[in-house]
C-alpha atoms as a printed R data frame, in Angstrom:
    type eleno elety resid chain resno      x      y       z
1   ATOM     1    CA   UNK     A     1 77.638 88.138 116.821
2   ATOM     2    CA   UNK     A     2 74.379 87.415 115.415
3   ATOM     3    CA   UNK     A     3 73.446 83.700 114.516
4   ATOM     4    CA   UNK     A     4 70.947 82.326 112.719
5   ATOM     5    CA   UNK     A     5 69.857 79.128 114.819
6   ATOM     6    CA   UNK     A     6 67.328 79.343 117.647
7   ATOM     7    CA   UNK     A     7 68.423 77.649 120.988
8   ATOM     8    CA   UNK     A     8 64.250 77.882 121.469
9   ATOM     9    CA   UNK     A     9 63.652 76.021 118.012
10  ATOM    10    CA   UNK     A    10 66.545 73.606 117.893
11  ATOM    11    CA   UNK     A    11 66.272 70.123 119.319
12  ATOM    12    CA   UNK     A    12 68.092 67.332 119.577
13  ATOM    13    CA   UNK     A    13 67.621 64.178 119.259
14  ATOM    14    CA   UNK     A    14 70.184 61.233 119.641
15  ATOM    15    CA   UNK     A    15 69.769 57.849 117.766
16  ATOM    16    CA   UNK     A    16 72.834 55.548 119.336
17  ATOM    17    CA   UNK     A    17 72.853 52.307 117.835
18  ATOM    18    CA   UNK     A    18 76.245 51.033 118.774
19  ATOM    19    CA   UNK     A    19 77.046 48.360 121.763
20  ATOM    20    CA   UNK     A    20 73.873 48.529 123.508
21  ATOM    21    CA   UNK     A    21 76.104 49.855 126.305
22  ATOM    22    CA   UNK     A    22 75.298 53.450 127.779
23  ATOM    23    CA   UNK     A    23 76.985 55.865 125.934
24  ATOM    24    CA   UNK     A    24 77.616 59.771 127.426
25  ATOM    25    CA   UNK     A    25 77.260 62.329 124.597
26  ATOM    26    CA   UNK     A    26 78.458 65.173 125.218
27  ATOM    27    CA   UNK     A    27 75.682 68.441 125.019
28  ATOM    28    CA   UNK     A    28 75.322 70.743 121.675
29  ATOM    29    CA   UNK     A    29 75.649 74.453 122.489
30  ATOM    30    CA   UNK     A    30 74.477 77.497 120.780
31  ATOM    31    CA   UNK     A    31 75.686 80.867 122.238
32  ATOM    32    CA   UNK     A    32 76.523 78.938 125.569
33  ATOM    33    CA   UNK     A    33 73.576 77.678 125.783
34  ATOM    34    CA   UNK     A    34 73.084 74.184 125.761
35  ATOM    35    CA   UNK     A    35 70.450 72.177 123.254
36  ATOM    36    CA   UNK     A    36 67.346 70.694 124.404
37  ATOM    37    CA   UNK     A    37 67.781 66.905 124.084
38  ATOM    38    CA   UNK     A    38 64.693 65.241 123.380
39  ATOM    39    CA   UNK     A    39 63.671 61.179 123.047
40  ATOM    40    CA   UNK     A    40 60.993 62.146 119.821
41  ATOM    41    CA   UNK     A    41 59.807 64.447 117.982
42  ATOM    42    CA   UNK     A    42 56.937 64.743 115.075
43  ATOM    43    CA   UNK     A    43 57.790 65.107 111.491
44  ATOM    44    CA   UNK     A    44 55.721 66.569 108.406
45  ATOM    45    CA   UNK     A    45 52.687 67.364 110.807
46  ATOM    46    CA   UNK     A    46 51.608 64.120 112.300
47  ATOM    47    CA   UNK     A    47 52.398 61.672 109.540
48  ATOM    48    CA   UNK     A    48 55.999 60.837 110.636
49  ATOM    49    CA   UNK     A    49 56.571 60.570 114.506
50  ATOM    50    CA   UNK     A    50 60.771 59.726 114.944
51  ATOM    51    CA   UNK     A    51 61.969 58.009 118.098
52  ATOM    52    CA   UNK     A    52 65.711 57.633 118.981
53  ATOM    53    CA   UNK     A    53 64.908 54.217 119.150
54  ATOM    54    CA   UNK     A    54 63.169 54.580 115.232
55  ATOM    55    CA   UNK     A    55 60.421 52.128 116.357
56  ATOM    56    CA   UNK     A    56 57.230 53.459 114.391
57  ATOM    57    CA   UNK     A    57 54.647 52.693 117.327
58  ATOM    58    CA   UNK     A    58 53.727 56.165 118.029
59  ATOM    59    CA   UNK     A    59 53.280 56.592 113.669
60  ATOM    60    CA   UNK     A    60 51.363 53.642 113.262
61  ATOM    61    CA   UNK     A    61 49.149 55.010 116.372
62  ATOM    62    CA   UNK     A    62 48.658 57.979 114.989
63  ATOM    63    CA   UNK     A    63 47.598 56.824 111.823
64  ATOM    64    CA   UNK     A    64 45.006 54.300 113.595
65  ATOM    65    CA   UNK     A    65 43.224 57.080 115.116
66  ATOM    66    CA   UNK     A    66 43.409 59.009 112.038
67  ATOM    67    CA   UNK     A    67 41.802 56.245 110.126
68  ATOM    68    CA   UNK     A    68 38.979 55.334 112.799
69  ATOM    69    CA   UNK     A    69 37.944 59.310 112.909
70  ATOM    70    CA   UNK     A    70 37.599 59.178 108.750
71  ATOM    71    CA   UNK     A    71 36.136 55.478 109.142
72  ATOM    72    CA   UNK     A    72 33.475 57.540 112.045
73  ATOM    73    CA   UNK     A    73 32.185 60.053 108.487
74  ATOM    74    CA   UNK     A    74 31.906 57.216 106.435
75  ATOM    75    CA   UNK     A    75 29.627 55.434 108.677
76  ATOM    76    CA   UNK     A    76 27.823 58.574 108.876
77  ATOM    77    CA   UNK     A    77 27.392 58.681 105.273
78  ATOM    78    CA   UNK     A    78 26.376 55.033 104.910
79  ATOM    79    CA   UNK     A    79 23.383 55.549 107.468
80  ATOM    80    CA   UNK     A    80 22.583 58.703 105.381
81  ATOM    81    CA   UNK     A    81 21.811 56.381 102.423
82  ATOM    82    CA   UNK     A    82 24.667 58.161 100.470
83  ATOM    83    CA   UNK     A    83 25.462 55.873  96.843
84  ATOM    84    CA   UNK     A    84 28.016 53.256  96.817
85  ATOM    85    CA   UNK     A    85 29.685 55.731  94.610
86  ATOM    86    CA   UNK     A    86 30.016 58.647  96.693
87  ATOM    87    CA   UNK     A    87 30.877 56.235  99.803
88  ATOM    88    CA   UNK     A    88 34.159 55.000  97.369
89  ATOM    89    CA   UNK     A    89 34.984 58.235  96.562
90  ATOM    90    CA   UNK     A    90 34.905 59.542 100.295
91  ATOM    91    CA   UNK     A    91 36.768 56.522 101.341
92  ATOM    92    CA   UNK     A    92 39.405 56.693  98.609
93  ATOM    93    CA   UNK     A    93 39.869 60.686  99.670
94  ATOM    94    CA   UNK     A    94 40.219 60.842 102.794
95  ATOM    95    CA   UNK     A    95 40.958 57.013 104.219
96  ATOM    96    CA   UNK     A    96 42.617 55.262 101.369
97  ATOM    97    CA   UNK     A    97 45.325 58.158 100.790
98  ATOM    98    CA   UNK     A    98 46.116 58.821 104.130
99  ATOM    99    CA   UNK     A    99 46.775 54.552 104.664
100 ATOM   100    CA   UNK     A   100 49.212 54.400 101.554
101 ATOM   101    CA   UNK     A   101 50.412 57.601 101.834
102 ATOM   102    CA   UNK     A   102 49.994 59.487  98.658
């Protein structure tokens, strides 16, 4: 039989929030082979990095050293003698978006 999932592509990732104790779960297979259990994974490119523990250290990382590269070009522009008006507009582009996310 032919199926349609990847045992390459799929992942899995386990989230266990119950007693705190150590809990065995048991292994996903596709076509007998078993599923690649991984601790994270990143999500919609590099703007949404999910732990099984859902802390949102590695996000908030990556959107530091996204900011401080932009932050780098505006600095750059500044020193240029660019107008206060271009220097909003850069920042609202490419630093402001990427902080709130729209």
């Amino acid at each position: 039989t032919t199926t349609w999932l990847s045992v390459i592509k799929t992942k899995e990732l386990i989230g266990d929030f119950g007693t705190g104790m150590l809990t065995i779960h048991k292994p996903v297979y596709i076509d007998r082979t078993m599923v690649e259990i991984i601790k994270r994974f990143k999500f919609l490119d590099v703007y949404l990095y999910i732990s099984d523990d859902l802390s949102w250290t590695r996000h908030i990382d990556a959107i530091i050293k996204k900011a401080h590269q932009r932050f780098y070009f505006l600095t750059r522009l500044w020193r240029f003698g660019m107008s206060e008006r271009i220097l909003l507009n850069f920042y609202r582009c490419t630093v402001e978006s990427m902080l709130t996310g729209c």
